[in-house]
C-alpha positions in Angstrom: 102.7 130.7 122.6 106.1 131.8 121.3 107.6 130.6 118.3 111.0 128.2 118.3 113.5 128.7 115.1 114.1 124.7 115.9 110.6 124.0 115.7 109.4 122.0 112.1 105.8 120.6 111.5 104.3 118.0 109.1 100.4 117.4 108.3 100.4 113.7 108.4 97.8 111.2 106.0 95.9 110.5 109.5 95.6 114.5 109.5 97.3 114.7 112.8 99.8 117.8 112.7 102.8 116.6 114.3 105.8 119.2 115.5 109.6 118.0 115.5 112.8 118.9 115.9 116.0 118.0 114.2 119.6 117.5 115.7 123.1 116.4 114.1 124.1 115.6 110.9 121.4 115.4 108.3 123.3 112.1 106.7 123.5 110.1 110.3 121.7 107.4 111.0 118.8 108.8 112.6 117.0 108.2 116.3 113.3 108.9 116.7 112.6 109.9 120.5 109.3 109.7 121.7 108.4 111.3 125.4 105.7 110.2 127.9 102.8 111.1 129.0 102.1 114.5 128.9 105.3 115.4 128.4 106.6 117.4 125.4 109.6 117.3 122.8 112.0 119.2 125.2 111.4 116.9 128.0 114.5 115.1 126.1 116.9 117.2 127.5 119.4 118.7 125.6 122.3 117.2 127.2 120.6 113.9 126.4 120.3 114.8 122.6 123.8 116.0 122.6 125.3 112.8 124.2 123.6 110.9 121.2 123.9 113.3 118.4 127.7 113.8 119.0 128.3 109.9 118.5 127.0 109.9 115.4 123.1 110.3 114.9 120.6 112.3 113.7 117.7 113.1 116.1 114.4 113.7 115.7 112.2 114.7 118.5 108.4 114.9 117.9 105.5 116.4 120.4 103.0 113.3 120.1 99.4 114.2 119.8 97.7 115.9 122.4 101.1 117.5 123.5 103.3 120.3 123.1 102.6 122.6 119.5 101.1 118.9 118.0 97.3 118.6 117.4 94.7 118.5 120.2 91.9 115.9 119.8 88.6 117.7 119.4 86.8 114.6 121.4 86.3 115.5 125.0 88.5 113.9 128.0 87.0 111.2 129.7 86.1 111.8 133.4 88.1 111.3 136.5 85.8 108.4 137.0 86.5 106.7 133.8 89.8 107.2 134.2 90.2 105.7 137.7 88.1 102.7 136.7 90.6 102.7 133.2 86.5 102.9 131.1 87.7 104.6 127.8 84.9 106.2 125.9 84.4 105.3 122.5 85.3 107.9 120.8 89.0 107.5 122.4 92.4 106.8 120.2 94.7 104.3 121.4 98.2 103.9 121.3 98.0 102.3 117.5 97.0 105.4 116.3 99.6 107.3 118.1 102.5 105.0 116.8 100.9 105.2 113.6 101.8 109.1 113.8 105.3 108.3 114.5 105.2 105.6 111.7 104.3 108.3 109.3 106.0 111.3 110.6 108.9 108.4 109.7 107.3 108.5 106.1 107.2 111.6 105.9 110.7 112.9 106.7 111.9 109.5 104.8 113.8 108.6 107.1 114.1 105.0 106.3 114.8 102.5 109.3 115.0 104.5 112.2 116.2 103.7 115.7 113.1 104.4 118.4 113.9 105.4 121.9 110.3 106.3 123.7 110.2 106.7 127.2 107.1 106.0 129.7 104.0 106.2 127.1 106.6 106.8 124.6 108.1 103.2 125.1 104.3 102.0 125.2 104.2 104.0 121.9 107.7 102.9 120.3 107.0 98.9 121.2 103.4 99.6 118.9 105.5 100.9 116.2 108.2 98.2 116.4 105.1 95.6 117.2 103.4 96.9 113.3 105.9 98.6 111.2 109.1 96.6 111.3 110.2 97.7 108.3 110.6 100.9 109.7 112.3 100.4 112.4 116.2 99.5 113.1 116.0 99.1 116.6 114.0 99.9 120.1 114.7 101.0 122.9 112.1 100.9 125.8 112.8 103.3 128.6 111.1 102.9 131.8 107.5 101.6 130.5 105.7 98.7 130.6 103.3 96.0 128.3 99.4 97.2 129.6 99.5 94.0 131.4 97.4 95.5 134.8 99.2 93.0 136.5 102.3 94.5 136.4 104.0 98.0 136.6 101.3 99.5 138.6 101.6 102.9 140.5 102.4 103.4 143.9 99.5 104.9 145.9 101.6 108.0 147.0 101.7 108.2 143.1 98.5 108.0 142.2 97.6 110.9 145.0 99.6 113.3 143.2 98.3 112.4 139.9 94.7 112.8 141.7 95.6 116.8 142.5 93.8 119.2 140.1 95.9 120.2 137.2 97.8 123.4 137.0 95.6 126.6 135.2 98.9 128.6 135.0 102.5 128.9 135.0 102.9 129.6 138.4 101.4 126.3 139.5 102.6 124.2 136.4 106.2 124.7 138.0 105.1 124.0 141.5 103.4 120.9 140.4 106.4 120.0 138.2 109.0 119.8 140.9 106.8 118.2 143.0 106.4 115.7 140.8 109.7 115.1 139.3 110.6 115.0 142.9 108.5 112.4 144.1 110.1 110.2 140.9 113.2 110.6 140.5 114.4 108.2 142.6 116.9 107.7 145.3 120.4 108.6 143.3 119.7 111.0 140.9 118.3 114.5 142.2 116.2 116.8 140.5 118.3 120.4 139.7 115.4 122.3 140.9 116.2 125.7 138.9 116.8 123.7 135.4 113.6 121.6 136.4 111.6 125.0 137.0 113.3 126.3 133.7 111.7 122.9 131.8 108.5 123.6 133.8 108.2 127.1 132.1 109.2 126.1 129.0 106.9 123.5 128.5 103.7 125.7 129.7 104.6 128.1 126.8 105.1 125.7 124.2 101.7 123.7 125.0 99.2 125.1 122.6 96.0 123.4 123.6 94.3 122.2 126.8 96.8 120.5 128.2 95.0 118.5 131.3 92.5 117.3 128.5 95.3 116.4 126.4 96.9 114.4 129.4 93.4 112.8 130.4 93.1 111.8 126.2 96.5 110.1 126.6 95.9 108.3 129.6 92.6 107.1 128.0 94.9 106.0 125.0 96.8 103.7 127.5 93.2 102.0 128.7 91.6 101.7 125.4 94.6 99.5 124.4 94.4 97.0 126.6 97.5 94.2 127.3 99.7 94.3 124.4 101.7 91.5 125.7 100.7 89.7 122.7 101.4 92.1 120.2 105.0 93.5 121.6 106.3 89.5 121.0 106.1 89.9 117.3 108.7 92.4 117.6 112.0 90.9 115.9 114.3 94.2 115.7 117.0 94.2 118.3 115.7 95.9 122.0 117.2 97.2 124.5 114.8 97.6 128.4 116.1 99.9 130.5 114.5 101.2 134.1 115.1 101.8 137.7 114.5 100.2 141.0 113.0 103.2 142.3 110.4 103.8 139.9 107.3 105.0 141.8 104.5 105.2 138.3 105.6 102.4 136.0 106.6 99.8 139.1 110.1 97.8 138.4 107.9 95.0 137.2 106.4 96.8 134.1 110.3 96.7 132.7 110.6 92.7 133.6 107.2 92.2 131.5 108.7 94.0 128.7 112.0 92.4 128.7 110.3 88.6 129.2 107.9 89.7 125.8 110.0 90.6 123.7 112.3 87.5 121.9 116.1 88.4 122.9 115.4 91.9 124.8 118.1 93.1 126.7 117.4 94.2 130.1 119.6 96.9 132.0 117.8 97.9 135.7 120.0 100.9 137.1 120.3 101.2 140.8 118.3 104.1 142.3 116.7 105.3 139.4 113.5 106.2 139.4 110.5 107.7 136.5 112.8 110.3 135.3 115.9 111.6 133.3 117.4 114.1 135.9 120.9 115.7 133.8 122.6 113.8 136.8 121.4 110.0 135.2 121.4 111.3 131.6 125.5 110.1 130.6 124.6 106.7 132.0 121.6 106.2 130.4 122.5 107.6 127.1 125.7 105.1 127.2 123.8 102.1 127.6 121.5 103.7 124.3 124.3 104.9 122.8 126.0 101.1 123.0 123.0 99.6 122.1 122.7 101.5 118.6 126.4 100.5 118.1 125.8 96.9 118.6 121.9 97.1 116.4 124.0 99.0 113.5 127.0 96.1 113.7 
């Protein structure tokens, strides 16, 4: 696994070891990002960190647990079974203790009150941290996620057969099964660039520095073990923004109106033709409507 000169790490209290990366001004008001589900730091493309850096922000990127060049679990995956019948073991972590990573990788880097943007299991992640550190936290945005309500957001069955395929065993495959993927999500008006998708694809196999389909299978686990947070994400007070698409084939259309409808005075933007993903073509309007939204939470 090569090294990155951008790459930083920080032992956390909880003993996780977290990796980050930094962009813009060091004095900016910083922007935590938090990916999805097994999907590393540089799935935040770097056109999306520029279109928020150049306004006037610091961000931070961070590979959560079980990701990327962060710590692996030692606790074995749970089984296709327990995963299809959403039965975490009991040895599993849940998505409190990856927000609590965030919370202190926050600490740590003392930050002060950040804004979070976390996308997918990310938002799942980010709504935790707004949910139990509000102090922490200047403002949220949820992209394309959902509340662990199993009523709503649900995958499409053409979804879950991809998910269903066995997982790549080397970099060859992990591209194959990346566009195939990020093909299937990316809804109807945003393309995929398949040679800068391939490039990610690539990049992310060499930067993942444990097993990476038993890190996935931990995180999904993560997702069951927590349960409906409906509940918990209506405590959050700090100013939110909701975004997803229409077209989104893994977190249905209906896991972003959940999240909106929980959370007291959520803004709720639902772009046309978008689907699971941040193709470069949909990054400038989806960073504007972020971009905007820190404006109005720092006003």
């Amino acid at each position: 696994m090569p090294d990155h000169p951008e790459d930083r790490f920080a032992t956390l209290p909880g003993g996780t070891r977290v990796c980050y990366r930094i962009s813009g001004e060091p004095s900016a008001p910083p922007v935590l990002l938090i990916a999805g589900l097994a999907e590393d730091l540089t799935t935040w493309s770097e056109r999306f960190v520029s279109a928020v850096a150049t306004t006037g922000y610091q961000v931070i990127r961070m590979d959560n647990r079980d990701c990327g060049r962060s710590t692996y679990a030692t606790t074995p995956p749970p089984s296709t079974l327990r995963q299809l019948l959403a039965r975490p073991r009991r040895d599993a972590y849940t998505l409190a203790d990856m927000a609590a990573d965030a919370a202190q990788l926050i600490e740590h880097l003392a930050l002060g009150p950040v804004h979070l943007v976390g996308r997918s299991l990310g938002g799942m992640i980010a709504q935790t941290v707004a949910a139990r550190y509000p102090e922490l936290i200047r403002s949220l945005t949820s992209l394309y996620s959902t509340t662990g309500d199993p009523k709503v957001g649900r995958p499409a069955a053409s979804t879950m057969a991809l998910l269903a395929a066995p997982p790549p065993r080397n970099r060859v495959q992990a591209v194959r099964a990346h566009l195939r993927m990020t093909a299937h999500l990316a809804g109807t008006e945003f393309p995929i660039d398949e040679v800068e998708e391939a490039a990610h694809a690539v990049q992310t196999w060499d930067r993942t520095a444990g097993d990476g389909a038993a890190g996935t299978a931990r995180q999904v686990q993560a997702i069951h073990a927590s349960g409906d947070r409906t509940a918990e994400i209506a405590r959050i007070t700090v100013p939110t923004l909701v975004i997803n698409g229409d077209r989104d084939l893994i977190v249905a259309p209906s896991g972003g109106d959940a999240t909106a409808a929980a959370i007291p005075g959520a803004r709720h933007v639902v772009i046309p033709g978008m689907g699971h993903h941040l193709p470069d073509a949909v990054v400038p309007l989806v960073a504007d409507h972020v971009v905007k939204h820190l404006e109005r939470a720092s006003a």
